[in-house]
C-alpha positions in Angstrom: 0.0 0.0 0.0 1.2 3.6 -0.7 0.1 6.0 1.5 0.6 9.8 0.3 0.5 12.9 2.2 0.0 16.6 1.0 0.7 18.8 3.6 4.0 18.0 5.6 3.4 20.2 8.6 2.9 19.3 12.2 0.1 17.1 11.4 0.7 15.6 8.7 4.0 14.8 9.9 2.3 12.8 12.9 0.9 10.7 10.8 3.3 10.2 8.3 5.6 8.9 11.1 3.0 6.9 12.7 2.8 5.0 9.0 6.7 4.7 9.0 6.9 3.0 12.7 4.3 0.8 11.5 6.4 -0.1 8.8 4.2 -1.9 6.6 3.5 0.5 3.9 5.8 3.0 1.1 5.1 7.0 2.2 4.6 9.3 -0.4 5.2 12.9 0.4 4.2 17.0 -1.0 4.5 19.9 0.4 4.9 23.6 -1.3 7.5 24.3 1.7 10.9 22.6 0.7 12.2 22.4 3.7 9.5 20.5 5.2 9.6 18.0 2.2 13.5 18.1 2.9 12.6 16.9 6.2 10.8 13.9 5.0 12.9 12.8 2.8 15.4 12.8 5.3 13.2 9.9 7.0 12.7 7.7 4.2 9.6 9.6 2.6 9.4 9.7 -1.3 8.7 13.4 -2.0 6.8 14.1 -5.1 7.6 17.7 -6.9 3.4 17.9 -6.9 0.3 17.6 -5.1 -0.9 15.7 -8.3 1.9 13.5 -8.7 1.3 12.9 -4.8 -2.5 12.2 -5.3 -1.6 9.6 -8.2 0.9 7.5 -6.8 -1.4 7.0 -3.6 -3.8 4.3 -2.6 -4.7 6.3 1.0 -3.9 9.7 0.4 -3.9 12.3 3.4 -4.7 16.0 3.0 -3.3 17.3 5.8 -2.9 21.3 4.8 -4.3 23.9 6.5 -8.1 24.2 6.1 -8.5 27.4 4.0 -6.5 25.6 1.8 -8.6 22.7 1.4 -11.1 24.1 -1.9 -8.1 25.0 -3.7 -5.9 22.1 -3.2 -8.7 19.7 -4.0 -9.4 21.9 -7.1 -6.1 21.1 -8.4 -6.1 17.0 -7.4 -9.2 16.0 -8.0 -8.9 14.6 -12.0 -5.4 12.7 -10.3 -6.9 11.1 -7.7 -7.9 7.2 -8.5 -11.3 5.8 -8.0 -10.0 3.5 -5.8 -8.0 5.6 -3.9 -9.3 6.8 -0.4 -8.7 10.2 0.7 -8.5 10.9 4.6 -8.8 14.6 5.7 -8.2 16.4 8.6 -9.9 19.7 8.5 -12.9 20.9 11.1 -15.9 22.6 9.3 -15.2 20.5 6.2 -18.0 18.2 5.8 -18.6 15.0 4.0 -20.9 16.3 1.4 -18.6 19.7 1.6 -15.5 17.2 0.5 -17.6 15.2 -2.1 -18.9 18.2 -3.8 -15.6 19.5 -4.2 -14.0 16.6 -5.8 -17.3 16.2 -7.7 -17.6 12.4 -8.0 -18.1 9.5 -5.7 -15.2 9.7 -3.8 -13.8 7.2 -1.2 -13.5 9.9 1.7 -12.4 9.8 5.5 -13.1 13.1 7.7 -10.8 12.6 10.8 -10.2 14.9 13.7 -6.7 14.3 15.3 -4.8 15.6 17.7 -1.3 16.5 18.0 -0.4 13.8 20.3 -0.6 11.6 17.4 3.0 12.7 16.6 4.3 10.5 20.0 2.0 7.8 18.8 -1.0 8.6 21.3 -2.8 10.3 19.2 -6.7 10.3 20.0 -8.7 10.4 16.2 -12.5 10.5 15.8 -13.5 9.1 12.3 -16.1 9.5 10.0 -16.1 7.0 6.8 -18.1 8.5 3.6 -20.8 6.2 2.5 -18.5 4.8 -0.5 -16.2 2.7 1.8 -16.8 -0.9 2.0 -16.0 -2.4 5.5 -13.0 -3.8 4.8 -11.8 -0.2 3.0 -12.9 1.3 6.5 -11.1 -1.4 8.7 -7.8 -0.5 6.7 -8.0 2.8 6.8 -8.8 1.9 10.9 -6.1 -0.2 11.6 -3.4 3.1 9.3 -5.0 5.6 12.4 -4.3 3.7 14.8 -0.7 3.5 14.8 -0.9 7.3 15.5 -2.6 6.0 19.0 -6.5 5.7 19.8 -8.8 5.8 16.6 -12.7 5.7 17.2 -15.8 5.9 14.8 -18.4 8.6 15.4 -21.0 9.7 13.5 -20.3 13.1 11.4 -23.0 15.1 13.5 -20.8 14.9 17.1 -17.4 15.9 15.1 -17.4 19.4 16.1 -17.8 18.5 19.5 -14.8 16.0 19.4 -12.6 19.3 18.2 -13.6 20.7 21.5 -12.8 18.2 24.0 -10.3 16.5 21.8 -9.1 18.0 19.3 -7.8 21.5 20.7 -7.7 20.1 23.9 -4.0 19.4 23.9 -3.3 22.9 24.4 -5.7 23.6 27.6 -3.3 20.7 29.3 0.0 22.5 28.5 -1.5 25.7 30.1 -2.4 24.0 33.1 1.3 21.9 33.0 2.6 25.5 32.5 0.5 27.0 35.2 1.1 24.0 37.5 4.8 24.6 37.2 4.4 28.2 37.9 3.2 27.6 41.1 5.8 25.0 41.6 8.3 27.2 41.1 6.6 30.0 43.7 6.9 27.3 46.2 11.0 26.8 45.8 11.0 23.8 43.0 13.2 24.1 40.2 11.5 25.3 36.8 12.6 21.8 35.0 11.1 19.8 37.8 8.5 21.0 38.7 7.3 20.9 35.1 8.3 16.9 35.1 6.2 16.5 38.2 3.2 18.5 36.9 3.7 16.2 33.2 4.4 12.9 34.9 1.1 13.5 37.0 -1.3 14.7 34.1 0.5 11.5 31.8 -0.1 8.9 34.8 -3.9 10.2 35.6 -5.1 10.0 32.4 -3.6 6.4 32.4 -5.4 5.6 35.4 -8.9 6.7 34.1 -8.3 5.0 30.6 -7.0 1.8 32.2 -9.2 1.2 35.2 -12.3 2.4 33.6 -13.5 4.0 36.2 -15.4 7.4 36.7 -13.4 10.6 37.2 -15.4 11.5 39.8 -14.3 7.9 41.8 -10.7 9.0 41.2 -11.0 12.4 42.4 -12.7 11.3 45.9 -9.7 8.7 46.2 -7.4 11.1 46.2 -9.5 13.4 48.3 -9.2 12.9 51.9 -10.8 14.4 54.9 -9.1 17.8 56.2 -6.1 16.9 53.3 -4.4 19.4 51.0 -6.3 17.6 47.5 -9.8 18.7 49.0 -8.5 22.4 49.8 -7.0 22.6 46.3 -10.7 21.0 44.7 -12.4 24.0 46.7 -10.3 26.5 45.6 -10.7 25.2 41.6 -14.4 25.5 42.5 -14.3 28.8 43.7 -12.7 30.0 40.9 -14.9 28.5 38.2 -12.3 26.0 37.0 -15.1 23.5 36.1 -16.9 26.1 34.1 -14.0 27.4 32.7 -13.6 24.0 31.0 -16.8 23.5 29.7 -17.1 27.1 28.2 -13.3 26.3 26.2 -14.7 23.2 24.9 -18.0 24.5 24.0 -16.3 27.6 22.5 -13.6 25.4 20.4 -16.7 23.4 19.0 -18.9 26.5 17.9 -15.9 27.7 15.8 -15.8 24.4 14.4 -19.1 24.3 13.0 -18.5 28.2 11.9 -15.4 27.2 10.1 
């Protein structure tokens, strides 16, 4: 299988290193930036000298540009790109029928919404497979995701709010590492540890949730005991709205989406 890429930024870049850990498949390779395609050659990609050449070379082709670049690009691949061939995107606000108009034929088309930890390999991607794939075209393209980490099939109408919670949430957990360590730091740690402390204990409680399936709410009062520092810290979160806060981010982040 070849599996193309146009767009060799930070996203497309995750995956296209996901696909080469996985080893199984030839990576194809565009981007108008050469230094970026310089960079991927420099890992074993093939780089192409188009978008078109890109788009006829591969079987699952990734779009990974920015999104206001999405009607033009497809503009200029759509008579390359195979029947056959399935093309995965990556852009919010760009729907199914959005996509299939564009490329103006019944095209074999993914939406995805990533998110940057993909490029570590724990990745967590909501899919939504265009009526055209067969199963076992969706279960390929399934099993390609999932070497960038946790891949899950939604239906196209909860996207936006995976962009919210998911998608840009990445960069609501680096504020809080960075405002974690801040405080760290006003309390006499070191700036470089007290940022591993604040990363090592975001990384291990998310792996405690995922792997003991329990409810957040269950971990919190575990960790909460009577007349202890955790429950002062909870009140003080609560008083400032931290809860709220949250919600009104990830609420805000999916709105855009659907504006997009």
């Amino acid at each position: 299988m070849k599996v193309g890429f146009i767009g060799l930024g930070n996203m497309g870049s995750a995956f296209m290193k996901g696909v080469i850990r996985a080893g199984k498949c030839e990576t194809i390779g565009y981007d108008v930036n050469e230094k970026a395609a310089e960079r991927a050659a420099e890992v074993g990609v093939e780089t192409v000298k188009s978008a078109c050449e890109a788009a006829e070379k591969s079987d699952v082709l990734f779009l990974t540009v920015k999104p206001q670049y999405y009607e033009s690009v497809i503009a200029e691949i759509k008579d390359s790109v195979r029947a056959e061939t399935i093309v995965v995107t990556v852009a919010p606000g760009k729907t199914l029928l959005w996509l299939s108009e564009r490329f103006n034929r019944g095209a074999k088309i993914v939406r995805t919404m990533p998110n940057t930890p993909a490029m570590i390999g724990e990745g967590m991607i909501a899919v939504c497979p265009g009526k055209e794939l067969k199963k076992a075209e969706t279960d390929a393209v399934m099993a390609l995701l999932s070497v960038c980490g946790r891949a899950e099939i939604i239906s196209e109408d909860l996207i936006d709010a995976v962009v919210g919670i998911s998608g840009s949430s990445p960069a609501y957990f680096f504020m809080m590492i960075e405002a974690m360590a801040d405080a760290g730091v006003a309390e006499g740690l070191p700036r470089d540890k007290a940022y591993i402390f604040a990363e090592q204990a975001m990384l291990g409680s998310a792996k405690l949730a995922l792997e003991t399936g329990k409810h957040p709410g269950e971990l919190k009062d575990m960790v909460t005991s009577p007349r202890g520092t955790t429950i002062e810290a909870v009140q003080c979160l609560e008083q400032s709205g931290f809860r709220a806060a949250v919600t009104a981010a990830c609420r805000a982040a999916a709105e855009k989406s659907r504006e997009m």
